[in-house]
N, C-alpha and C positions, 0 to 999 in steps of 0.2 A: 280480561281475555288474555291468556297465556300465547295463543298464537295469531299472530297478528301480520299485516303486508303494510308497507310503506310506502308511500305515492311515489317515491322515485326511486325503488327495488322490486326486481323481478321477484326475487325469492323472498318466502315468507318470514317472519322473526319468530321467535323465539325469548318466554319471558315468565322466569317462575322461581318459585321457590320451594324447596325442600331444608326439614330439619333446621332452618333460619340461614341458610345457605339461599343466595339469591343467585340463578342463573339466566344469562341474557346472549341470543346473537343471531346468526344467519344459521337458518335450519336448511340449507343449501337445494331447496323444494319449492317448484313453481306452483306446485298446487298444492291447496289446505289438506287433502287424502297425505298425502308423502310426508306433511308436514308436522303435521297430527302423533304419525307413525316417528319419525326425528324424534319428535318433543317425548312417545313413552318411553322409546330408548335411550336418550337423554338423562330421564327421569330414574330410569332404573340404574343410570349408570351413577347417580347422584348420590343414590341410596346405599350401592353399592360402597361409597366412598366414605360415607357417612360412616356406615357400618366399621369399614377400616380406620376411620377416625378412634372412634371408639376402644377400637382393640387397640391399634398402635401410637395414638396418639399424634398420627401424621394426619392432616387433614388433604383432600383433595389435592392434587398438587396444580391447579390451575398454569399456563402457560405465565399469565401477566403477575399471580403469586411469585412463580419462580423467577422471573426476569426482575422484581421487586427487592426479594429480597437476596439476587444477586448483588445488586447495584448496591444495596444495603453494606452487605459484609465486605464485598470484592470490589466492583463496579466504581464506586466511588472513591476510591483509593489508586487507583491506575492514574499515571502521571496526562496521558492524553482522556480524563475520564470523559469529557466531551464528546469523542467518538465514539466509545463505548455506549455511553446514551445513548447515543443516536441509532449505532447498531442496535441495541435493545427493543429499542421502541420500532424500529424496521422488522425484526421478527413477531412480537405482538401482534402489529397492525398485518401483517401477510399472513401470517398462520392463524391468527383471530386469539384475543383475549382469553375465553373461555377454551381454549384447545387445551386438552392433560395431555403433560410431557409423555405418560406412559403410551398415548395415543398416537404420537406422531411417528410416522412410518418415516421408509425407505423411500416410499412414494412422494410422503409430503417433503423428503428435503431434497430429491429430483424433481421434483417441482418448482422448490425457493429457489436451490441453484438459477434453475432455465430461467424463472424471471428474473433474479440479480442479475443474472449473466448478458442479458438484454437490455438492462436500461442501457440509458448514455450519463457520460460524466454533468454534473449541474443541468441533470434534469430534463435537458432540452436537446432536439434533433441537430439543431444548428447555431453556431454562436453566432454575434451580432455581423458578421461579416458575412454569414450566408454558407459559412465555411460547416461540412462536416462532424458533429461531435463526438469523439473515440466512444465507443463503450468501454462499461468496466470491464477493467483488466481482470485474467484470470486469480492474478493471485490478490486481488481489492474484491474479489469474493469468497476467495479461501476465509482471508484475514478477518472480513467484515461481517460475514454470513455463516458458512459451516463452523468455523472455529468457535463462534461463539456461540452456537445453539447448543456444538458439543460440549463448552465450558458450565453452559446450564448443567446438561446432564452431570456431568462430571460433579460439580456442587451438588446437587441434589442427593449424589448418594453418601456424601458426607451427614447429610438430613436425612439418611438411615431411610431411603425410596430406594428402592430396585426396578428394574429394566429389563426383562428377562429377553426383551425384543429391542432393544438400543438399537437403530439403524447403522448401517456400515459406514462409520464415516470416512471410511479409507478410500471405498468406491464412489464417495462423490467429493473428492479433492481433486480439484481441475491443474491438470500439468500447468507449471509453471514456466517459464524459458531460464534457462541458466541465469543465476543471476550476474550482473553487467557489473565492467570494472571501467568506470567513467572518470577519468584524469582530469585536472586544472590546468589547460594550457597557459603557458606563458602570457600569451598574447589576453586570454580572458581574463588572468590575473592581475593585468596590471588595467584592465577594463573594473576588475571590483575594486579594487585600491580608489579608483579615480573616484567611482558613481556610490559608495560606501558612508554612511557618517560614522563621524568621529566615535561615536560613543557606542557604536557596536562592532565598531574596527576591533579590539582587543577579545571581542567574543571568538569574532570567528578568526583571528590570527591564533588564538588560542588553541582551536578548532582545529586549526593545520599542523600546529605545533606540535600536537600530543596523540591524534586520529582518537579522540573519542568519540563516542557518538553524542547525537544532540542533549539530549537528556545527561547524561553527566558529563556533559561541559558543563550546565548548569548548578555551580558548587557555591559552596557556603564559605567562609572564611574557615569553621572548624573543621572542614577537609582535609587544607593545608597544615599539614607539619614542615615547620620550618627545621625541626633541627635535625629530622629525619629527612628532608628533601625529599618528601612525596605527598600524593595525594592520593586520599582514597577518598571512593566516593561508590555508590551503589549504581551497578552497573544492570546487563540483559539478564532475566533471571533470577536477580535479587543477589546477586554475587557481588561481593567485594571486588572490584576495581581500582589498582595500584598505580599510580604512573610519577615516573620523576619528573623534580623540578629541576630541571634542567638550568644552566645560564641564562638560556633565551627565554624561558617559563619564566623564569625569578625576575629578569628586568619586563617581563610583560607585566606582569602582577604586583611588584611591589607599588608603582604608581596609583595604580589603583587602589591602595589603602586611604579608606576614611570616605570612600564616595557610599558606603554603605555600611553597617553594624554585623548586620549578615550574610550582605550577599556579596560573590565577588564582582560579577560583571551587573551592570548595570547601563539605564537609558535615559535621558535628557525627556522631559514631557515636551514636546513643541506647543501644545497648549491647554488650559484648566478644561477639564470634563468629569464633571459626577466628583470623586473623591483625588481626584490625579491636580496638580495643579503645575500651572509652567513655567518651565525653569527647575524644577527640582527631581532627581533620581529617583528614577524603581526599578526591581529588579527585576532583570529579562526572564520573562518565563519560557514555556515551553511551547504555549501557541504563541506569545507575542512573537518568540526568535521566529519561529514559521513563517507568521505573515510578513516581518521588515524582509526575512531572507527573501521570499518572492517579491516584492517592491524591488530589493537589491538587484535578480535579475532581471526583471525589465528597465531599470534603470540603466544597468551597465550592458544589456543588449544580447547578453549570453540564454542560450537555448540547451534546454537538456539538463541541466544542472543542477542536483538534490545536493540538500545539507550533507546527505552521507554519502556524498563522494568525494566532500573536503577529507572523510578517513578515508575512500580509495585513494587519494591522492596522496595521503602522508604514507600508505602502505609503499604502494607502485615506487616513490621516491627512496623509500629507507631500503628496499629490497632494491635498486640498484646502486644503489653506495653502498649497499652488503654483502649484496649473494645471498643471502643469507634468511632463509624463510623462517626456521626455529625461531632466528630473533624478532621476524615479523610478527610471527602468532601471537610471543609474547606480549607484540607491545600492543598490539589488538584485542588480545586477552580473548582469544579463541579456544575453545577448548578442544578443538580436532583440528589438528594441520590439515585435513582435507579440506576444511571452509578458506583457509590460509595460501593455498594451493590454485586459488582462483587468481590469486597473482604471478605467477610460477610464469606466464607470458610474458611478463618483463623480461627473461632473462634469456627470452629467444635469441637475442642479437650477439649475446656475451656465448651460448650454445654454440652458431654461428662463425664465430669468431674463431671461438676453440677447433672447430671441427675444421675452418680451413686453417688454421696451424701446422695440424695433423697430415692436412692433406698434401702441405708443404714439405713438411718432415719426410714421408712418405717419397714425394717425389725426387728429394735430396738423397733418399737412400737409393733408393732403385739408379739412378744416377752412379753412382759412385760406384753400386757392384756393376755397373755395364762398359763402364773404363776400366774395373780389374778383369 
């Protein structure tokens, strides 16, 4: 029986096959009349694809197809690919397996939006304290939901599919607030120093050293040219990323030779699990640095503080011992001084400064012509 109810779903199912193509799901119909009616147009839309198979050689472009073998060519290659799965397998499960890309509306991604936009962070109304839990942020929906349903499509017409109805995804990107330029105070800094271990001290002193971001901090030995005193490394974008070794870079690093073949920074195992054994170095990765980083702030008591404001921090610093924003972009390897320009705040006080100068000058002159 093709259409069928589940003891613990209102709506009927749905379960058939065409042309050796098997189709299965929520026929969104409380009654078998409605559902019947789903299942021929379903059925013809099956056929319909088949047909296009035929001629063009694309088969069906099923939603769980497409998300497959994103992850395939694309997905699985991204440095945090973990979240990327996970976003994947979130639009699946919401928009349904069997859903064709060319089917999904405007409607159905003001829809995902609204429900992304409602959950709460881990899941749950209140943490263990009884306290509150934020919801997702607007831009942990951009990132995690619209961006990558549009990366779908976007692949897809590389596999020669069209869209002649692609939804707008410009109309449902949820404003985001400026983004924040969160400093390292002194007083916090010598809070991580203290609550910090040894053996990922030179990661993130690194981190300060240079303002890279988390991901290439994460370098190899063959980054480092010594006799060129730089390093390159692949940065946002897939762009080459330059930065000097500085004095303070070269006595961070040189030490570090021989604790690894390939990596430069590395971690002490505190104890044997599965293939890790204790006592001996592996190299930080990209969610290990994440997790110790958050250990590190509850450790040392600090609130508010992401890995990437160790680079707001090197930025806001270098831009007051410079004035100097061109040089800041550079060393951030921004490619608009407008993104760069989100520091341009610092120099409110040196503005300040200059302007009652002026205003001194000003008052010295008028002085002087009122005695002549």
């Amino acid at each position: 029986m093709s259409i069928y109810k589940r003891a613990d779903r209102e709506n009927y199912s749905y379960d058939f096959q065409v042309g050796g193509h098997r189709f299965s799901g929520n026929s969104q119909a409380r009654n078998r009349k409605d559902a019947e009616a789903a299942e021929r147009d379903l059925k013809a839309k099956a056929r319909q694809d088949i047909e296009t198979e035929k001629r063009t050689g694309n088969g069906p472009l099923l939603l769980r197809y497409a998300a497959g073998r994103y992850w395939e060519e694309v997905g699985q290659h991204h440095r945090d690919r973990a979240a990327t799965f996970r976003d994947l397998e979130r639009l699946v499960g919401r928009l349904g397996a069997d859903k064709h890309l060319d089917q999904i509306t405007d409607a159905d991604v003001a829809a995902l939006v609204a429900w992304r936009r409602g959950q709460t962070l881990k899941g749950r109304t209140k943490d263990r304290d009884g306290n509150a839990v934020a919801k997702v942020a607007p831009a942990t929906v951009n990132r995690s939901t619209t961006a990558v349903l549009k990366k779908l499509f976007t692949r897809a017409k590389v596999w020669r599919y069209q869209f002649p109805c692609e939804p707008s995804w410009r109309s449902h990107w949820l404003k985001e607030p400026e983004g924040r330029v969160r400093e390292l105070h002194a007083a916090e800094e010598t809070a991580l120093g203290e609550a910090m271990r040894g053996d990922y001290a030179p990661w993130i002193e690194f981190a300060l050293l240079t303002g890279l971001r988390r991901a290439e901090t994460l370098i190899c030995w063959s980054n480092v040219n010594w006799a060129a005193k730089t390093i390159a490394t692949t940065g946002k974008g897939g762009r080459t990323v330059t930065t000097p070794i500085t004095p303070a870079v070269a006595a961070l690093l040189k030490p570090l030779k021989g604790h690894h073949s390939e990596f430069v920074f590395t971690f002490v195992a505190n104890r044997t699990r599965g293939d890790r054994v204790k006592g001996r170095r592996y190299p930080i990765t990209y969610e290990g640095g994440k997790t110790e980083w958050q250990r590190l702030m509850k450790r040392a008591g600090v609130k508010d503080m992401r890995f990437h404001d160790l680079r707001h921090t090197t930025a806001t610093r270098l831009l007051r011992e410079t004035g100097n924003l061109k040089l800041v972009q550079r060393a951030l390897n921004h490619r608009d001084i407008a993104t760069t320009s989100r520091y341009a705040h610092v120099l409110d006080t040196e503005v300040a400064e200059a302007l009652q100068r002026v205003a001194k000058s000003h008052e010295k002159s008028h002085e002087a012509n009122s005695k002549a």
